[in-house]
C-alpha positions as MATLAB code, in Angstrom:
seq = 'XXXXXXXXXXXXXXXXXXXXXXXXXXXXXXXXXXXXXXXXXXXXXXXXXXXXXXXXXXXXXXXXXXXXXXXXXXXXXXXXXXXXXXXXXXXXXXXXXXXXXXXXXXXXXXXXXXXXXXXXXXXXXXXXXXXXXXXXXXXXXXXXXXXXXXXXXXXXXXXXXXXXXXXXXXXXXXXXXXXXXXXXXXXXXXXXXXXXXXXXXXXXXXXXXXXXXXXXXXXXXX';
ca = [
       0.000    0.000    0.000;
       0.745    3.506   -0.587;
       2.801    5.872    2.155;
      -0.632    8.154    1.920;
      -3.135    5.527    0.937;
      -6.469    6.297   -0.929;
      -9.555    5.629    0.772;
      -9.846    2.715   -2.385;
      -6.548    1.219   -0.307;
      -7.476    1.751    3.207;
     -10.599   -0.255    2.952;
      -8.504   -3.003    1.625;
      -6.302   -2.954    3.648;
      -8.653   -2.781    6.538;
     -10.953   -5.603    4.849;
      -7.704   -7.660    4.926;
      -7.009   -7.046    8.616;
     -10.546   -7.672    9.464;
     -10.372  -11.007    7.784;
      -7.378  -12.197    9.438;
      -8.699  -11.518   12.565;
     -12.028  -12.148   13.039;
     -12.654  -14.266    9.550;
     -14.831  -13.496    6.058;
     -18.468  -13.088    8.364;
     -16.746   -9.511    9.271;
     -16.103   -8.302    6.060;
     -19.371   -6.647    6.127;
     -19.675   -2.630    4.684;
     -20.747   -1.133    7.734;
     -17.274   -3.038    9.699;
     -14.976   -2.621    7.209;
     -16.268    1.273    6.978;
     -15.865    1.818   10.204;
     -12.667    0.315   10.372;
     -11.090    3.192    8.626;
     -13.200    6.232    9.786;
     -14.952    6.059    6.746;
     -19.158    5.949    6.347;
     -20.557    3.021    4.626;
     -21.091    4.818    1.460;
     -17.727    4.598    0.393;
     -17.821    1.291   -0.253;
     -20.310    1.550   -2.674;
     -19.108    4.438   -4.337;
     -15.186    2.849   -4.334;
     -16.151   -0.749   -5.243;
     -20.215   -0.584   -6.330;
     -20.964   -2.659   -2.955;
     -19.594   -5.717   -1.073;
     -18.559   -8.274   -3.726;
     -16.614   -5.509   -5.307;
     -14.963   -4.797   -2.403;
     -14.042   -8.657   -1.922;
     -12.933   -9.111   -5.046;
     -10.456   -6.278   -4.548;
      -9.304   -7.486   -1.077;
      -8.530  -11.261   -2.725;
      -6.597   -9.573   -6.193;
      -4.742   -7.702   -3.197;
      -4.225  -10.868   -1.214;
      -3.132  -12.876   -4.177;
      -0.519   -9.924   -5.064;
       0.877  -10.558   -2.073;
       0.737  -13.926   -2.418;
       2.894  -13.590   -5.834;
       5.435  -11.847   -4.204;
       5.864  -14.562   -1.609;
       6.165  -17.307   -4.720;
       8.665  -14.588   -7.081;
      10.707  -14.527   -3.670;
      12.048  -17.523   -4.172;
      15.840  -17.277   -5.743;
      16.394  -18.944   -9.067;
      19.496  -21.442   -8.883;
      20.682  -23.950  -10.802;
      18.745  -26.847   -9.904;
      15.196  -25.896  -11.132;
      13.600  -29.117   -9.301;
      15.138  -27.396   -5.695;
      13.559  -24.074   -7.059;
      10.040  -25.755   -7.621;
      10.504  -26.940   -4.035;
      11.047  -23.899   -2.197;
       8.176  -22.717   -4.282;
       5.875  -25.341   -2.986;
       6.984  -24.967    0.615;
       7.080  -20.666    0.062;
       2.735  -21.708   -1.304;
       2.425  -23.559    1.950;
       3.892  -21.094    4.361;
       1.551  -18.446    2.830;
      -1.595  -20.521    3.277;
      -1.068  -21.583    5.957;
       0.164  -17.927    8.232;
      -3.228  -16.492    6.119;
      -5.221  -19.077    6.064;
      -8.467  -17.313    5.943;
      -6.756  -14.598    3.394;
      -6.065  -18.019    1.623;
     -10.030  -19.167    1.550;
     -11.040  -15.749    0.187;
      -8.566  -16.244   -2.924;
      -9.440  -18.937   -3.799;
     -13.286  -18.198   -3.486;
     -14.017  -20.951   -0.644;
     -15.069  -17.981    2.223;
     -16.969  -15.837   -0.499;
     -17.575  -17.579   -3.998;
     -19.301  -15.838   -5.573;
     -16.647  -13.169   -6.505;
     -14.848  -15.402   -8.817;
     -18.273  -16.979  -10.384;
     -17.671  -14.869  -13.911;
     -13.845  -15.790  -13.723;
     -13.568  -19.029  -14.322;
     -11.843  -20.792  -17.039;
      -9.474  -24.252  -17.779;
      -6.615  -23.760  -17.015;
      -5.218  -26.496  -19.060;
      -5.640  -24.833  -22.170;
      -5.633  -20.743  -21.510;
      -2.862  -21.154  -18.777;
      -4.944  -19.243  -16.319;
      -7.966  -19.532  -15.051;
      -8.959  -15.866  -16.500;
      -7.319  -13.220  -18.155;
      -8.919  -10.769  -15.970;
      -8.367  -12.781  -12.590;
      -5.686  -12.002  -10.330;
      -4.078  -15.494   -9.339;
      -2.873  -15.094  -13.139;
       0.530  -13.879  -12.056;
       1.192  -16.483   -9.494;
       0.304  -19.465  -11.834;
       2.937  -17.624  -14.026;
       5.869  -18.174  -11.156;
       4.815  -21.547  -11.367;
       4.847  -21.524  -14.807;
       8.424  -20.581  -15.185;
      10.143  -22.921  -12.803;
       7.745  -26.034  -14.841;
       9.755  -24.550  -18.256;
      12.775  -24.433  -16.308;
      12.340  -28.017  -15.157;
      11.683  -28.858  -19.038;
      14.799  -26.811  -20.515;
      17.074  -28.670  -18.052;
      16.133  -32.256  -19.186;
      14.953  -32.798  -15.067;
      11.530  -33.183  -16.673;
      10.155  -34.528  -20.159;
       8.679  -32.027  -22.631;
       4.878  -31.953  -21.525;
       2.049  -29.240  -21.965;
       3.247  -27.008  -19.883;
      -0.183  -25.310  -18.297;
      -0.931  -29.332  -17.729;
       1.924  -29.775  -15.773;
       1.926  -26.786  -13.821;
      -1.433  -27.282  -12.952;
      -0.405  -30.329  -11.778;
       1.947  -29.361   -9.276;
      -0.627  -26.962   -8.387;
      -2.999  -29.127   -7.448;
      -0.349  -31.108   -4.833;
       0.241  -27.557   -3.674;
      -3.506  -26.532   -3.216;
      -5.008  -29.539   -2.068;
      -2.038  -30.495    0.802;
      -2.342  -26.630    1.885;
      -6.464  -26.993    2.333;
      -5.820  -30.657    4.386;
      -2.982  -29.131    6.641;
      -5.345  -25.917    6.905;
      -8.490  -27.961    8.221;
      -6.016  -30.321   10.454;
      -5.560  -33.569    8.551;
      -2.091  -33.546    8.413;
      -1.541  -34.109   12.567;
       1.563  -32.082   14.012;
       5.493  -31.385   13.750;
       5.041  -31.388    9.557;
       3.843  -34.848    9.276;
       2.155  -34.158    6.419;
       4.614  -32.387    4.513;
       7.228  -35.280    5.182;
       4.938  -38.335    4.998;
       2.531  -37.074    2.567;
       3.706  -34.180    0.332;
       7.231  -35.241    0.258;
       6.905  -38.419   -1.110;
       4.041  -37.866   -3.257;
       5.865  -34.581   -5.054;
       9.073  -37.175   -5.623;
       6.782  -39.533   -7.269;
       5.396  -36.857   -9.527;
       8.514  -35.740  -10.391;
       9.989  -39.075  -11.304;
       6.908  -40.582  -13.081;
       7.418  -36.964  -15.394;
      10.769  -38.318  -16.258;
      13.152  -36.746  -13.195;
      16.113  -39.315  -11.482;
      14.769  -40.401   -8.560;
      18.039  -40.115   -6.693;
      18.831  -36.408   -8.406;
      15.040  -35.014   -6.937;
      16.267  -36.423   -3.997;
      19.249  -34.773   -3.932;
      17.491  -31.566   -4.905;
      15.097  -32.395   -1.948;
      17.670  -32.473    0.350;
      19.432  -28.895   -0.798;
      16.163  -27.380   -0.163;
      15.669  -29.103    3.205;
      19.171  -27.699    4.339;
      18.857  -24.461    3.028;
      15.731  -24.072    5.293;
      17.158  -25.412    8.392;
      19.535  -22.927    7.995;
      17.332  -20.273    8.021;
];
């Protein structure tokens, strides 16, 4: 947000906040309004009501959320990169988990109902919607994997999406409490089931293993 922020960005910001803390029932006009010493009004007259609003607080959560992802460094091992990414998508989901629902339109739905699309042809679920730009991080690092021979030459989109979908789903189970304690599930369950991915798609199990590992360190030394 902006040093000054419009009132456009304070009630984003403050819809963001509210959702955080007290979840999507109190992103309501009259809470967010007052949140920011604004009257009611301006949410219609900013955003044309509530789902406008809401779909500006999730494109603002999901920028965020691409900045997390484009955070993580390129190096030369492109499976390692596609790691951190996954574990840089779970940290994200799970510190905003409610931030995380709204995105991806399972606290409010109906703001993504004219915005959806296959994403294994287009490469994005909409042109218009805002998660575009993180699919794209995941986008590269799937080329990148490609280029380098770690993977065989696939439709891309297809294989992103993919990895997306380990990414998504183990997120929503950990979210809701399936996955027990101490990383259980990202050990016994994500772990494993990314290194089969990656070596049914044509990667040496022993190299992603390898690449596993360098990630592993690199975060224990963190």
């Amino acid at each position: 947000m902006a040093t000054n922020p419009t009132a456009r960005e304070r009630l984003v910001e403050a819809g963001l906040r509210l959702l955080e803390e007290d979840g999507p029932e109190a992103l309501q006009a009259r809470k967010v309004a007052a949140a920011t010493g604004l009257s009611t009004m301006a949410v219609y007259t900013h955003f044309g009501g509530m789902t406008g609003l809401l779909a500006a607080i999730a494109a603002e959560a999901f920028a965020r959320f691409t900045d997390c992802l484009a955070e993580v460094a390129h190096t030369g091992d492109p499976v390692a990169d596609l790691l951190a990414t996954g574990y840089a998508y779970r940290r994200y989901a799970l510190a905003n988990p409610n931030r995380y629902r709204l995105m991806f339109g399972l606290a409010s739905p109906q703001i993504f109902e004219s915005q959806r699309a296959d994403i294994t042809t287009t490469g994005s679920p909409s042109s218009e919607h805002p998660r575009e730009p993180s699919f794209e991080v995941l986008l590269d690092v799937v080329r990148r994997m490609m280029a380098e021979g770690r993977i065989r030459p696939d439709n891309e989109y297809i294989v992103a999406g993919r990895f997306w979908s380990v990414m998504h789903g183990s997120a929503l189970l950990e979210m809701a409490g399936f996955f027990g304690h101490s990383d259980h599930g990202l050990t016994q369950i994500v772990g494993p089931l990314t290194l089969d991915l990656l070596v049914g798609m044509g990667d040496d199990r022993e190299r992603a293993l390898k690449s596993m590992r360098r990630v592993r360190n690199s975060l224990t030394a963190e």
